[in-house]
Wavefront OBJ file of the C-alpha trace (Angstrom):
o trace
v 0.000 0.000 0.000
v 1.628 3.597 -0.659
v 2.294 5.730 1.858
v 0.897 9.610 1.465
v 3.993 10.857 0.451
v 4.198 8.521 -2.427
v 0.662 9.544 -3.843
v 1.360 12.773 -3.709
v 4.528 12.270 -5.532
v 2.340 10.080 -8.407
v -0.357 13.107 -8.342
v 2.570 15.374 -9.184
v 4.079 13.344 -11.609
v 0.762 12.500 -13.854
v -0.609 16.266 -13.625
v -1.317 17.506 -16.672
v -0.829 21.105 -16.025
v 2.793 22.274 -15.807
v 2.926 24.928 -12.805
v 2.861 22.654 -9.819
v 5.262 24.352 -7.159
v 5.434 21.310 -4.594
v 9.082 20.685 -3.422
v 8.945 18.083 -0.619
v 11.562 19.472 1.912
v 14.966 18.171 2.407
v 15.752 15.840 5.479
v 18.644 18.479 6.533
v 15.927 21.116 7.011
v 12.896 19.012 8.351
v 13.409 18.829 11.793
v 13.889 21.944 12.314
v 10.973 23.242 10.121
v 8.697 20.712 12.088
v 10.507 22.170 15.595
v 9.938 26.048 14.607
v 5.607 25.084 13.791
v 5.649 23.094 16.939
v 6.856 25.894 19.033
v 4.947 28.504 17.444
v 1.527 26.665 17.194
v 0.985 23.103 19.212
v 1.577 22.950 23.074
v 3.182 19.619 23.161
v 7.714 19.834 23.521
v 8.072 17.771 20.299
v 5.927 17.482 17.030
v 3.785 13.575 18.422
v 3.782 11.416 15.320
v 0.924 9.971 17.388
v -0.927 13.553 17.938
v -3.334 15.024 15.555
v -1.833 18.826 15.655
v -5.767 20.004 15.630
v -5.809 18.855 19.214
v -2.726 20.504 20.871
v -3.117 23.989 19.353
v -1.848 26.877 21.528
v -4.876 29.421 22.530
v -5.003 31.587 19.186
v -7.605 33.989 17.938
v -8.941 32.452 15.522
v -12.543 31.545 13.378
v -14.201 29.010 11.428
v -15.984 29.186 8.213
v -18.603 26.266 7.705
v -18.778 24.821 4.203
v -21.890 22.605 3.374
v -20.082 20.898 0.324
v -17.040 20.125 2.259
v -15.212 22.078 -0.335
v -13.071 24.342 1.560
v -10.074 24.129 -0.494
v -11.567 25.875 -3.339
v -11.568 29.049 -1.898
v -8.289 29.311 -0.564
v -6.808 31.302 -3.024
v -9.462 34.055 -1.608
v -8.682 33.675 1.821
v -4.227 33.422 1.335
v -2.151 35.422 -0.546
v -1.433 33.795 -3.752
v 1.920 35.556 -4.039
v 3.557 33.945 -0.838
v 4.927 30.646 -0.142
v 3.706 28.182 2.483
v 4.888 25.235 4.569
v 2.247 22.338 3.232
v 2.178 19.739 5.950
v 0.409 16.236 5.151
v -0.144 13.874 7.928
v -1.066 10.327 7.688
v -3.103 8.426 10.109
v 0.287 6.854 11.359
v 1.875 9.721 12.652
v 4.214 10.709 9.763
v 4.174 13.916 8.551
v 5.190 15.146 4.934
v 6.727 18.603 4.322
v 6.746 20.598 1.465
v 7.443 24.371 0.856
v 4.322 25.469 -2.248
v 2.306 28.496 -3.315
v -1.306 28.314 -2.915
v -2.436 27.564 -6.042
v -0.337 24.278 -6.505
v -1.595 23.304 -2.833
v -5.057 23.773 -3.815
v -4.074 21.771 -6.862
v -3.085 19.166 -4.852
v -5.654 18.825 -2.494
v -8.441 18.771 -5.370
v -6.891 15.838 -7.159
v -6.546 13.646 -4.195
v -8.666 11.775 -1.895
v -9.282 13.160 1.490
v -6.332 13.471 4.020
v -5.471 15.554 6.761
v -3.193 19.029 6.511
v -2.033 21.986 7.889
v -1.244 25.301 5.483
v 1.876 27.524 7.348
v 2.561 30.694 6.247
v 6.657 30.858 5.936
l 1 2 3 4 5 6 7 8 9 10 11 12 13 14 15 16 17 18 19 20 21 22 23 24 25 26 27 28 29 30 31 32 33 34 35 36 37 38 39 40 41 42 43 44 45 46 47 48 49 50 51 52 53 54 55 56 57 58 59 60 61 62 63 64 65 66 67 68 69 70 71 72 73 74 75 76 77 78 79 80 81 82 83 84 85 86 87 88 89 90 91 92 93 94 95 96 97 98 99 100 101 102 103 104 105 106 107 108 109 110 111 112 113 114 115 116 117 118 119 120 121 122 123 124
């Protein structure tokens, strides 16, 4: 069975549009991408492959926007600015977490031509 990281890889791959920015970051810079979101965002010491981030969030001002169709992706380019670049973090009902550095477009790309999965968006 493939892991998430390898469908998104095939998804990439097969696209038939051209302008996908998904690079998958390196394993030199992971940890301490993963350590910097942790700290800023989740109240646990250490990223849990075992923890659903959603659950450990820090108190943060925040909202929620309820979408009937379940389509929320397709209004993210409205919500983020298109012309900045994001963390994209993928996490698999295991615990492992994938990490790639995007634009929103390409994310929103991705999410539409894959079955559902759990992420987080990160502005850099």
């Amino acid at each position: 069975m493939k892991n998430l990281r390898t469908k998104i890889a095939v998804a990439i791959n097969e696209a038939e549009v051209t302008n996908i920015l998904m690079k998958e970051v390196s394993l030199q810079q992971y940890e301490g991408v993963l350590a910097k979101i942790n700290s800023k965002f989740l109240i646990t010491k250490k990223y849990s492959g075992s923890t659903w981030w959603w659950t450990v969030y820090k108190e943060t001002n925040s909202y929620g926007i309820h979408f009937p169709e379940g389509n929320a992706f397709e209004v993210l380019n409205e919500l983020l600015p298109s012309d900045k670049k994001y963390w994209f973090v993928a996490s698999e009902e295991n615990g492992k977490y994938w990490l790639y550095e995007s634009n929103i477009e390409s994310i929103q790309w991705l999410i539409g031509n894959m079955h559902a999965f759990e992420y987080y968006i990160i502005d850099k």
